[in-house]
N, C-alpha and C positions, 0 to 999 in steps of 0.2 A: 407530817405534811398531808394537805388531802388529796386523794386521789383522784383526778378529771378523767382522766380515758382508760378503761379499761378492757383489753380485747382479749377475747378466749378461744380457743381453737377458731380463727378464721382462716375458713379456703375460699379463694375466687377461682373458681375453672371456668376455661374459654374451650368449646369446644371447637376443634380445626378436622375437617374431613372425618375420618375413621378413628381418630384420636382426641383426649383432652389434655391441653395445656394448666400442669397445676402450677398457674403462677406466684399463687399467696398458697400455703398446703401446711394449714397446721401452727397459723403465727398465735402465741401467749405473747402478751407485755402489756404491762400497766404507767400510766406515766402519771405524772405526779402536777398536781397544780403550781405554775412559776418555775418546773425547770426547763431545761433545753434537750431534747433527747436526737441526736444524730442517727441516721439510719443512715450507714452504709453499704457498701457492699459493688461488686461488677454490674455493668447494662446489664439488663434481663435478669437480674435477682430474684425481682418483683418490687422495689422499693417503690416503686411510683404508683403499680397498682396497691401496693398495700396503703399508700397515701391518700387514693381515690377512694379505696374501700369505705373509709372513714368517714365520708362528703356523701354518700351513696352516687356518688357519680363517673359510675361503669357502664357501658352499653349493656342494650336488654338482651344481648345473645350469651350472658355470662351467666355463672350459678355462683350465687353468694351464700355461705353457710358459715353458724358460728354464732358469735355474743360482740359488739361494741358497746362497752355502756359509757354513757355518758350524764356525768351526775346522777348516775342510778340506772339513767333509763337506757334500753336498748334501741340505737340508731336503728339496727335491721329490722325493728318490727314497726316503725313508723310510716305514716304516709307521705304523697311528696309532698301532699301542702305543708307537710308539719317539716318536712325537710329542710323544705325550704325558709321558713322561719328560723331554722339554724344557721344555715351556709352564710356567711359574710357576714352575720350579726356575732355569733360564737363560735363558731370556727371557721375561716377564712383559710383560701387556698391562694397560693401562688406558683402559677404554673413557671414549666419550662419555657424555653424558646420563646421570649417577650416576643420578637417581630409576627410571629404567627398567632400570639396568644389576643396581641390588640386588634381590634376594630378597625380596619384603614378608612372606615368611612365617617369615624366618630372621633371629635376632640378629643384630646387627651383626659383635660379636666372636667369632657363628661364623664368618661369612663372612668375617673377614681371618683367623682360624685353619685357614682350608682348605688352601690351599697349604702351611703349617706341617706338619699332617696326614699330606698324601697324601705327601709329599717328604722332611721331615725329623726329624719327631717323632710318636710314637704318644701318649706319657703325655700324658693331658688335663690334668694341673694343670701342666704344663711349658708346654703349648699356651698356656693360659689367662695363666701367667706373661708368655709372649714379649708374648702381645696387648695385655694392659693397659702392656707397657714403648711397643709400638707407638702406643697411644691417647695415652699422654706423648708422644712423639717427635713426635706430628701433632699436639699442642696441642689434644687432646678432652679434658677434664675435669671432672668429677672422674675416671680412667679407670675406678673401681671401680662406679661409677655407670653410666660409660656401656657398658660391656661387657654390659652385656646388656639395653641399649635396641634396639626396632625401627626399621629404615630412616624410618619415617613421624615420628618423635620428632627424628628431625634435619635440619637446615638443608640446602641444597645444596652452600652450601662444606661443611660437616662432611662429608656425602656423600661430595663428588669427594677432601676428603683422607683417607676412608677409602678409595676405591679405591685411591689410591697406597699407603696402608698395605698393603692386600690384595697388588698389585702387587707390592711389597718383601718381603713378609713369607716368603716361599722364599729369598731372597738370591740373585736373579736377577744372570747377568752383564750383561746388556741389559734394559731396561725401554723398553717405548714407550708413549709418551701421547698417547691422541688427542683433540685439541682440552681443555685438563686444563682451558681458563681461559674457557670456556663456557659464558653464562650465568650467573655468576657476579659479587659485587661486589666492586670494590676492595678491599676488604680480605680478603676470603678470595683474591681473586689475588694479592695480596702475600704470602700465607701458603703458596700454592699453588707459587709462584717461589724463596721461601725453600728450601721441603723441595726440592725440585726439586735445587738449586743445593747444598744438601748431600749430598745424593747422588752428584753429581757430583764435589764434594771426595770422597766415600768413594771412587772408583775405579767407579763403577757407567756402564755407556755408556748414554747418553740419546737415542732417538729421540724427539721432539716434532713432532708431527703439527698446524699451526694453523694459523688466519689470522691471526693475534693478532701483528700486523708486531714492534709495541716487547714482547712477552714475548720473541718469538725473537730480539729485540737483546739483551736480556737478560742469556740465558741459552744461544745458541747459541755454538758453536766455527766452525762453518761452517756453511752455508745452502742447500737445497739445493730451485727453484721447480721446482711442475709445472702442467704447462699441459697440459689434454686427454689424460693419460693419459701424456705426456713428462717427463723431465726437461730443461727446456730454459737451467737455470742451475745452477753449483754453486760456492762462491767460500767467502772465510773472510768470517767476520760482517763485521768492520773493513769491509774491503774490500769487499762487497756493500753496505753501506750507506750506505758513503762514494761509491762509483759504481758502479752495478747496471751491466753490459753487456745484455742482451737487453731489446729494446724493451717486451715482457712485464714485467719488472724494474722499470723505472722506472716506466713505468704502475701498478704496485701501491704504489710509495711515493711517485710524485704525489697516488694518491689519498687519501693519510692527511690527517687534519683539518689539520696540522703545517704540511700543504704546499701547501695552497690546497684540497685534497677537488677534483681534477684528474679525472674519470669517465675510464675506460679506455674507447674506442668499442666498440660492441654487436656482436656479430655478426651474418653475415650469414643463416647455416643450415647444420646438419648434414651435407648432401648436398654442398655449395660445400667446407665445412671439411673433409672427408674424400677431397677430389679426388685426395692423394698428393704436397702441395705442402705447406709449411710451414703450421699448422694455427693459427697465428698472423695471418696474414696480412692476413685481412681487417678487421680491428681496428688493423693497425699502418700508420704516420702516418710507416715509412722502408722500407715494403717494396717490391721492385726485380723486376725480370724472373725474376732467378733463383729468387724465393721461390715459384714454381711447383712445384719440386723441394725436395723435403724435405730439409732440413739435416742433416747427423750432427753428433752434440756433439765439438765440437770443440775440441780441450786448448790451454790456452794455460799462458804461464807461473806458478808456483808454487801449482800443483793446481788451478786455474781452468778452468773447463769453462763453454761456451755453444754453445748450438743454434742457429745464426742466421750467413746466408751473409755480414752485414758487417764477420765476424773471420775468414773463410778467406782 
């Protein structure tokens, strides 16, 4: 397979008063064109900033360091015009929290005819055509109706699956979704999984951004945890959820309702967890002398990757 994104040591640090926030500190992964790659992991892991990382679109009070290539080239050393020529055409984001993420002062079916717009079409009745095929395609109907209703007129799931419309609607080579199944009820997550999953039949590469354990059984190819700003697992679906290797791992699918709702131990504090020792550590129930010093992710067999000194 060929490979579309490939990131090498990226850190994003936010500096806060007297201290820096390393939210992204050190991410390897390469993903592959046409598959689906899940990033999971707890709030505040950094999944979402490491999803931004990728769109360069971080606030300017952050320091971005590291390699994203894409088809070769390095996203971090571009300008924004040339950014911009990326964003919605080849890689498309779809944020969290629809109701904040829309416009309240703009149609719906203009806001998923932007990207259409700025990228690939000027005639507005060509635009308008594609949108209303899109409001079919996401099961909004009547779409003659709803194309020119406001954000406030629709549900949440309708929301979040016009953002994937919006997302889509450039014919990006890559789409990432962050947290798509948010707030949301079962049955617009089912509808949410669906489009997702046809997409993925179309050749489109999927990053999914979630905590949502069983969506990313689902619907991932491989899986890939972070922990503080790490990635400290990376494995094929099967295989990660048939046996997680990083102590982190299993702790997040003990705690599923499935499996007894197991709590992962608390930690202990910022200043402990930042010492330069595996950042895991104090929470975990098999850590060893060595876990002092910070593990590298380390390869094991058929593209399996874990951060953790009980597979060196």
């Amino acid at each position: 397979m060929t490979m579309i994104l490939d990131v090498q040591q990226l850190c994003v640090h936010f500096p806060v008063s007297s201290t820096v926030i390393r939210a992204v500190d050190g991410v390897d992964i390469n993903i592959e064109q046409s598959e689906t790659l899940a990033v999971i992991g707890e709030s505040g892991s950094g999944k979402s900033v490491l999803g931004l990382a990728l769109l360069g679109l971080l606030p300017a009070n952050c320091t971005v360091n590291g390699v994203i290539r894409y088809h070769g080239d390095d996203l971090l050393t571009l300008s924004e015009t040339e950014l911009e020529m990326i964003r919605g055409r080849k890689i498309a984001w779809v944020p969290q929290n629809p109701a904040g993420a829309m416009n309240p002062s703009m149609t719906v079916g203009n806001q998923i005819g932007e990207p259409i717009s700025l990228h690939i079409e000027k005639d507005k009745n060509k635009i308008r055509k594609k949108v209303l095929e899109l409001l079919q395609f996401i099961r909004i109907t009547p779409p003659e109706e709803r194309i020119d209703s406001y954000p406030y007129s629709f549900s949440g799931g309708m929301l979040q699956r016009s953002l994937v419309a919006m997302g889509i609607s450039g014919h990006p080579e890559v789409l990432i979704a962050d947290e798509p199944t948010k707030g949301i009820d079962i049955m617009n997550k089912q509808a949410i999984t669906y489009l997702l999953r046809v997409l993925r039949e179309e050749g489109i590469t999927l990053i999914i951004i979630t905590h949502d354990l069983p969506f990313a059984k689902n619907l991932a190819d491989r899986i890939a945890v972070m922990y503080s700003g790490r990635i400290v697992e990376i494995r094929g679906r099967q295989e990660f959820f048939d046996g997680p290797l990083h102590p982190y791992s299993r702790g997040l699918l003990r705690s599923l309702p499935e499996n007894g709702l197991h709590p992962i131990l608390s930690g202990t504090g910022d200043s402990e967890e930042n010492d330069g020792g595996c950042k895991f550590r104090f929470r975990c129930t098999s850590a060893i002398e060595k876990c002092r010093v910070e593990p590298p992710l380390i390869h094991l067999l058929e593209g399996s990757a874990v951060r953790c000194w009980l597979y060196d």
